[in-house]
N, C-alpha and C positions, 0 to 999 in steps of 0.2 A: 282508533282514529280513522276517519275514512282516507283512504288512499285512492278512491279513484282517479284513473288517467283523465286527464282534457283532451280531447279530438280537437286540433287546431283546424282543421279544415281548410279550406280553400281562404283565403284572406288579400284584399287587394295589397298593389304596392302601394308602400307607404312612402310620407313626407320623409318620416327619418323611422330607424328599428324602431328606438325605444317607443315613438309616439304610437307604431301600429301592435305592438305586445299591449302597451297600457290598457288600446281600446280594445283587443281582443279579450285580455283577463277580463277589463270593468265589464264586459257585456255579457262576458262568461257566468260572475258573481251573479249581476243582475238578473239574469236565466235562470238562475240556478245548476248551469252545469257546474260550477261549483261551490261546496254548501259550507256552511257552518263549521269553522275550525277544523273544515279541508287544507291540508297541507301543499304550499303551492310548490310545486320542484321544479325549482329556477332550471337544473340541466336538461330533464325534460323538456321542457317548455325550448330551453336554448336551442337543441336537438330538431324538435320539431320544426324551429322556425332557420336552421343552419344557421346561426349567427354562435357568438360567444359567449358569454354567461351578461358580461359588462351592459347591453344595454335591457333584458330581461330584468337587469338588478336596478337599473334606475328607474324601470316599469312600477317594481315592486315597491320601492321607496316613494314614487308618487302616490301613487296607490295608498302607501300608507299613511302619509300627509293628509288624505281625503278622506279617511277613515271607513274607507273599505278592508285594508290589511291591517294585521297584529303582526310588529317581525319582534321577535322576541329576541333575550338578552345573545342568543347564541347563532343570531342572524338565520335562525329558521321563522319562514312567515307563515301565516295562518288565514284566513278571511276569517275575518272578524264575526264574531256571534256579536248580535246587539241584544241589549237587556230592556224588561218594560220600562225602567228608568230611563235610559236615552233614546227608549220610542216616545215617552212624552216630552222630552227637551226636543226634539226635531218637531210634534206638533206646535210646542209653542211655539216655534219661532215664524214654521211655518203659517200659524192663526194671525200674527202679528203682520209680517207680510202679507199674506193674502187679503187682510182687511184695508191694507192701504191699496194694494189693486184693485181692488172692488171700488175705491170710489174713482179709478181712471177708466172701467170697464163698463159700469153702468149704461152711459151715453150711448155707448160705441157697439154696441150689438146690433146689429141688420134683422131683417124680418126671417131672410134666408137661416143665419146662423140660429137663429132663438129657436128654429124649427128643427133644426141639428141637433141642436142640445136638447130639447123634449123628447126625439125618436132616441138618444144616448141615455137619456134617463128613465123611459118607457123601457128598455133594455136593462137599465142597471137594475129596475123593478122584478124581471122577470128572475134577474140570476138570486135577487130578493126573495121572492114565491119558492124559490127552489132549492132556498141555502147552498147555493153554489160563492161560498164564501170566496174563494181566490180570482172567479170572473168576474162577481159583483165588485171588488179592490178594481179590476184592471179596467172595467167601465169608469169607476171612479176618477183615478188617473186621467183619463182620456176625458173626461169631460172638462176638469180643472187647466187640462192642459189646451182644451179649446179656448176658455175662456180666456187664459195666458197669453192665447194668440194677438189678441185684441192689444197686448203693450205695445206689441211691435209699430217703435216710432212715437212712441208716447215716453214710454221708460223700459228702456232695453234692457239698462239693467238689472231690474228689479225683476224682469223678465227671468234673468239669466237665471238670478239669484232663485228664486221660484222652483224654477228646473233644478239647480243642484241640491237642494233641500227633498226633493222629489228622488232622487237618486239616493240620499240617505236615508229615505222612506221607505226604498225600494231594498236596501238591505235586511231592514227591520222585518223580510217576511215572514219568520216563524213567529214572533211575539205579533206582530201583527194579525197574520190569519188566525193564532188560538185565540187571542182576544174578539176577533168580528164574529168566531163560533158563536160564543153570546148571544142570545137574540134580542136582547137592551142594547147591545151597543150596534146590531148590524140594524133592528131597526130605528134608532136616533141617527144614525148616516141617512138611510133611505128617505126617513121625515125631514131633514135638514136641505136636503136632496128638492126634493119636493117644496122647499119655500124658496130653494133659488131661484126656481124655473117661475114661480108665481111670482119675487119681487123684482125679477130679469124682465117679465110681461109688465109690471107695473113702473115700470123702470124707475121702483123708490129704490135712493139712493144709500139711504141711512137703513133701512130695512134688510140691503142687499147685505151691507158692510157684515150689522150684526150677525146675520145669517152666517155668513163664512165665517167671523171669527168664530164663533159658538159652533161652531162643527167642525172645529178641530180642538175641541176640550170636550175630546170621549169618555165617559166614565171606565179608565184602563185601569187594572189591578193594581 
């Protein structure tokens, strides 16, 4: 089992304990400082941050509500390993969402941003050429997430929802980057890639939707 320590680092004050532990772990996971069925130690962590074990534990319990943690029967927690089974139930959900923003986004793109997103995806292309499988994901993110921007004020929350599906996406990164090694599945992103920016220019509606949904039904193991 990896034991690695967490370096809590410098961290601002928070609203309340448990809210600034929460965000510390989720960012920690999401980093990867810590991995897969890494063992989290609630006294440590309580240690580091001079508090008590109590709001560390309610960190942990949210966390595991969100499906970031596994606290097992004997109230030792875990970050959760995800499997390619529940990396495709997070794409679908997320295909199904992002098709319905696609048709509040279409309109709403500026001449500025559309150019944003072609230099984002002229860049996704290169980490493409160069099987840099984990920058090519993190261009990825960033683009969908530019696009997301566009709800704002439209449907916030649907916004929101977007982003926390993106953050269960974001745990998936081992099943994730061995699957994008593939060169069928890392090049159907990059062509997928490639018809948004073409039906973002054409500003068709019903071309964009398909586009998104159909690219996020990867051919995964």
């Amino acid at each position: 089992m990896n034991n690695k320590k967490l370096d809590t680092g410098r961290f601002a004050i928070p609203k309340t304990l448990s809210q600034s532990i929460y965000e510390h772990l989720k960012n920690s996971i999401l980093n990867k400082e810590l991995e897969p069925n890494q063992r989290i130690n609630e006294k440590e962590i309580a240690d580091s941050f001079q508090v008590s074990r109590t709001p560390v534990r309610e960190a942990v319990v949210r966390l595991s509500a969100e499906g970031f943690v596994e606290i097992l029967s004997h109230r030792e927690a875990l970050v959760k390993e995800v499997s390619f089974s529940e990396l495709k139930e997070v794409f679908q959900v997320i295909g199904v969402l992002d098709k319905l923003a696609a048709s509040l986004i279409v309109d709403h793109i500026n001449p500025q941003e559309l150019t944003s997103l072609e230099k984002m995806t002229n860049k996704m292309e290169r980490y493409f050429i160069m099987k840099k499988v984990e920058k090519f994901l993190d261009v990825n993110y960033e683009i969908h997430d530019r696009l997301w921007d566009s709800l704002t004020d439209k449907n916030n929350y649907l916004q929101k929802e977007l982003r926390s599906c993106v953050y269960q996406l974001k745990m998936c990164y081992y099943p994730l980057n061995k699957a994008f090694e593939d060169p069928k599945i890392l090049r159907k992103s990059m062509s997928a890639h490639k018809d948004i920016m073409e039906a973002l220019k054409e500003k068709n509606k019903g071309k964009f939707e398909t586009v998104i949904f159909e690219h996020w039904i990867p051919p995964l193991p």
